[in-house]
C-alpha positions, 0 to 999 in steps of 0.5 A, a space after each residue: 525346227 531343230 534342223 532350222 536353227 542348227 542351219 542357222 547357226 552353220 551359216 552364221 558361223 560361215 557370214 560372222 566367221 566365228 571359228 576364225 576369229 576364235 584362233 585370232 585371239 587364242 595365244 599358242 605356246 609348246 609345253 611339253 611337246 604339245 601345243 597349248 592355246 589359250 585365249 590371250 587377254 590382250 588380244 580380246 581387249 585390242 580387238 574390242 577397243 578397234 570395233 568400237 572405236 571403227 564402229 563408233 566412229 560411223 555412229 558419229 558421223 550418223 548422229 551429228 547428222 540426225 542432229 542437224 537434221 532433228 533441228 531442221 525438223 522442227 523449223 519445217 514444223 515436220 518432225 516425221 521426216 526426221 524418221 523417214 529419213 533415217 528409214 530411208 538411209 537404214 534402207 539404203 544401207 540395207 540394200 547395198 551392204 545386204 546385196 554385197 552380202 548376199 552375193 559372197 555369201 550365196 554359195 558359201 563351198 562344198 558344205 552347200 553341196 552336202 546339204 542338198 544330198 541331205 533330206 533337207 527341204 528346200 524351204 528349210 534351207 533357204 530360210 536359214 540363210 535368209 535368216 543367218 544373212 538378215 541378221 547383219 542388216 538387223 545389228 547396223 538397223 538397230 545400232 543406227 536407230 539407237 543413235 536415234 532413240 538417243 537424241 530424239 529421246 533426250 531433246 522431246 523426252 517421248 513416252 517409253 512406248 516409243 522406244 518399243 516402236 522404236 525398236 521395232 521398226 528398226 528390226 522390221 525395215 531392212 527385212 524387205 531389202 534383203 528379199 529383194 536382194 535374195 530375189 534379184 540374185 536367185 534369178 541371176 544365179 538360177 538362170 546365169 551360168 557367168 555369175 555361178 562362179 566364185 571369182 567372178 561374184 567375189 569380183 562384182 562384190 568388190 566393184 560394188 563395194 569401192 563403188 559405194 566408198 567413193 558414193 559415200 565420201 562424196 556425200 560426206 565430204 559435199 554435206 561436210 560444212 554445209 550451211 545449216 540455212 542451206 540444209 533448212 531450205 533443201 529439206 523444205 523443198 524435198 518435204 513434198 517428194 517425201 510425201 509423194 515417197 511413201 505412195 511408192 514405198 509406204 514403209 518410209 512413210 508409215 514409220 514417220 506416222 509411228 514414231 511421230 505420234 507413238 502414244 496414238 491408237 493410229 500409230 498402233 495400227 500403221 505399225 501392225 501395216 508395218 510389220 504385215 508389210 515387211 513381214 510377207 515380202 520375206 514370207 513370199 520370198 522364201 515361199 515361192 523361191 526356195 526350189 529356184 534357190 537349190 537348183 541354182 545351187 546346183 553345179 555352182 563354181 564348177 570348172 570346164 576342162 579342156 582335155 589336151 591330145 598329145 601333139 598339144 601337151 608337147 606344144 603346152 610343155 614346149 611353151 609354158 615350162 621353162 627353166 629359172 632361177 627358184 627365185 623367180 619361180 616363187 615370185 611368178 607364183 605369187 603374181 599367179 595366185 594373186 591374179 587368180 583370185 580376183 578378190 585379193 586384187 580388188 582388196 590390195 594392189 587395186 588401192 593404188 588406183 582407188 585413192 588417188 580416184 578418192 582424192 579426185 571425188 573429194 576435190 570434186 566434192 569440195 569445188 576444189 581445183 586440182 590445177 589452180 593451187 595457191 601460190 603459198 601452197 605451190 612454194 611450201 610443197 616445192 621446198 624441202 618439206 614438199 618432197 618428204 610429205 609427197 615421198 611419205 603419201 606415196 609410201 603409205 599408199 605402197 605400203 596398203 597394197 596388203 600384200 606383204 600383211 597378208 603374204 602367209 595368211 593367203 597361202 595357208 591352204 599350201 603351207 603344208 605342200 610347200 613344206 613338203 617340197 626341197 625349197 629354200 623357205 627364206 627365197 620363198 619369203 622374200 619373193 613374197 616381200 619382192 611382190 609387195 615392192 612391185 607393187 609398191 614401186 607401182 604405187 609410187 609412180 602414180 602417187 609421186 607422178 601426180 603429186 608432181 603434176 599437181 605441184 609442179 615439180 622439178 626433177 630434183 624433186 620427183 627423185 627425192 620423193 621416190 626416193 623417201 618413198 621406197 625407204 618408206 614402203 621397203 621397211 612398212 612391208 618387211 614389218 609387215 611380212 613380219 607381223 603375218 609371219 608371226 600371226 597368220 591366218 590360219 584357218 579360213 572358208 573362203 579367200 575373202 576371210 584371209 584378207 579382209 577379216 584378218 587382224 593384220 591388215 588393221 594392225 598394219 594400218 594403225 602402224 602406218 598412221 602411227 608412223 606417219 604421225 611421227 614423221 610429221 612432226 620430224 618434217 615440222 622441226 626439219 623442213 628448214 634443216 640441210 637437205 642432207 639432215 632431212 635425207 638421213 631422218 627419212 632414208 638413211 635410217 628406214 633404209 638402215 633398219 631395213 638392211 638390219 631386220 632383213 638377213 633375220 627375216 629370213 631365219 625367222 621365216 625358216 623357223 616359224 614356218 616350221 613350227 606351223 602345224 594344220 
């Protein structure tokens, strides 16, 4: 058992990222030729007021919907499809996010290797990363049932044993997901060789993930100002599917029979059916697959090599090495390690196509019709205020590529090979800003191309809108450069670590929103301005404090670079 809990713990480390987010609050300082760390108050207190307020936010939305839900309930006269439901989304959830987990997590890098040379049994093994993985699915289970509890709680005032039962259905219900998603990959993995490599799993990770943002935005958005009657009577007609539901999975419908009547004998009864049946999906899992389990990972993420003869490596040489400029050579590079790692693509510059995609779901969602825009619409957008909102949207959307918030962080691994070579460190940091801008301009072709073919615009238009929207994102991504020179993330286990678990790219985003903000209101009190006022507000100035921060960019860069110690 001690062997299994320090398992645990490993793989915990690796899923919650523990050791990282540790260097993320600490604060360096050189005193007397050391490096002193502290933990940074500040840091702690921002980090904790961001998950609440991002983890609070989705409660939200999850209570006012079990709150319509709840009244409907009690129209029908069926108070348990209110916890079907909810154990039907807890289920769903659990499947989606615990198979995205599952996969990025399979194979977590060569410490996997380690452990199987070590006397370890398989089942051992494999029950600590089931356990390390549920352990997620189990907090989001128990966070959204407490959501539950609450408003249940306060409109029926049950008895206390129903928050007992309560809470045990929720750490019960995800349990059989997670097996199933352990299942479906170990069977991949074991007898796959295209998914036993680390780009391609991290590659359907992402897929996966948009996929689900865009399913949920679109459920939200067609549910969002429903009218209370129509849900009364979609629930109504649906009663009977969820009966008929539970024949095919029965813990749906027995954690309706628990918490519906919790003071019963019968509701004691369905939950020991509960448990049982949640409980032995896990058990048979883990029992019958731990062997496949180790074998697949056997060999993972390995790389075939071709070996070249002679005559080929003149050719390679002859074709692939050639002579440019340092600058170029460093921006070439940043395309290259970019595109090799498919999770930095799908997770930054694949932005600039996932949200005008989001847009078009939403108006879908809606009923909206992109190509009959009010009249009153078309005049405000092809006025002076016009060009600067499509100019600022299409900037923000350049500017959350993640790229430049990220620049450094992603190439921790090489700073110390980078620092070893003759190279001018402030050529090598700007290439990085030079990529970000590529881009950016990128984005700001879709973004001002379709604001244009929804609005109609002249050319005059489109020009001034690319225009605000170059100042914009130019001065966004150098700030961000900044910020990630400043605070990279040093120490990760996997790429997905640099991007998507650093503070950075959340600090960047509020930035973003915070600015925006301020331009709205600038656009509000100038929209009736000269077109010159307006073009000094949102080019003349972004464009001014561009050329400013740049030349000290660089020295900064130099310095701090430096100063890195791994």
């Amino acid at each position: 058992m001690k062997v299994f809990f320090r398992l645990v713990k490993i793989y915990l480390a690796s899923v919650f990222n523990f050791k990282n987010f540790k260097a993320q609050i600490q604060k360096r300082k050189k005193k007397g030729g050391q490096t002193v760390t502290r933990n940074s108050k500040a840091k702690i207190l921002g980090m904790a007021v961001l998950f609440l307020v991002v983890f609070a936010e989705f409660l939200f939305i999850f209570g006012f919907f079990i709150f319509g839900l709840y009244g409907t309930a009690q129209a029908v006269n069926n108070i348990s499809i209110l916890f079907e439901v909810t154990a039907v989304i807890i289920s769903f959830m659990s499947l989606l996010f615990g198979f995205m987990l599952t996969v990025s997590t399979y194979y977590i890098g060569e410490i996997e290797e380690q452990f199987l040379s070590m006397p370890i049994k398989p089942r051992t093994l494999f029950a600590s990363k089931f356990c390390a993985n549920s352990i997620n699915s189990l907090i989001t289970s128990f966070a959204f049932f407490a959501v539950l509890m609450g408003i249940y709680g306060y409109m029926e005032s049950p008895p206390l044993i129903f928050y007992l039962w309560a809470l045990i259905c929720s750490l019960a219900i995800p349990l059989p997901m997670i097996s199933a998603c352990y299942f479906v990959n170990i069977l991949i993995m074991r007898f796959s060789k295209v998914f036993k490599n680390k780009n391609v799993v991290m590659a359907i990770n992402g897929i996966l993930g948009m996929a689900l943002a865009l399913g949920f935005n679109y459920i939200i958005q067609s549910a969002a100002g429903s009218d209370p009657e129509a849900l009364y009577k979609i629930v109504e007609s649906n009663a009977v599917i969820f009966q008929n539901y539970g024949l095919y999975y029965p813990p749906i419908k027995l954690v309706g029979h628990i918490l519906s009547e919790p003071a019963s004998i019968t509701s004691f009864l369905y939950l020991v059916v509960l448990i049982a049946l949640c409980g032995a999906l896990p058990a048979l899992v883990i029992g019958l697959m731990s062997k496949l389990y180790t074998e697949s990972l056997i060999g993972f993420n390995e790389k075939s090599v071709k070996k070249l003869e002679a005559k080929q490596v003149s050719a390679f040489l002859h074709k692939n090495i050639k002579s440019s400029s340092p600058f170029m050579a460093y921006l070439k590079r940043e395309f290259k390690m970019m595109n090799r790692t498919p999770v930095y693509l799908l997770n930054g510059p694949f932005s600039i196509i996932f949200m005008p995609i989001l847009i078009i779901v939403i108006s879908i969602a809606k009923g909206t019709n992109l190509n009959n825009v009010p009249p009153h619409v078309l005049d405000f957008m092809q006025g002076n205020a016009g060009f600067v909102i499509t100019g600022l949207a299409a900037g923000f959307l350049g500017s959350m590529t993640n790229i430049a918030d990220t620049a450094l962080s992603r190439d921790a691994k090489f700073i110390p090979f980078i620092k070893s070579l003759p190279i001018d460190i402030a050529a090598y940091m700007y290439a990085k800003l030079a990529h970000a801008m590529i881009f950016a301009l990128f984005a700001i072709v879709i973004g001002v191309g379709f604001a244009g073919f929804v609005f109609k615009f002249g050319l005059l238009h489109i020009v001034l809108s690319a225009l605000v929207a170059l100042c914009f994102s130019a001065l966004v991504n150098l700030v961000s450069l900044f910020l990630d020179t400043a605070h990279p993330k040093l120490h990760w286990d996997n790429p997905v670590a640099a991007m998507k678990q650093n503070t950075n790219v959340v600090f960047i985003m509020f930035f973003n929103m915070i600015i925006l903000a301020i331009s709205a209101v600038v656009v509000f009190f100038t929209m009736n301005s000269y077109l010159w006022v307006i073009l000094i507000y949102f080019c003349g100035i972004p464009a001014a404090v561009f050329a400013v921060l740049i030349k000290p960019y660089g020295i900064y860069a130099e310095k701090k670079i430096e100063s890195i110690e791994l």
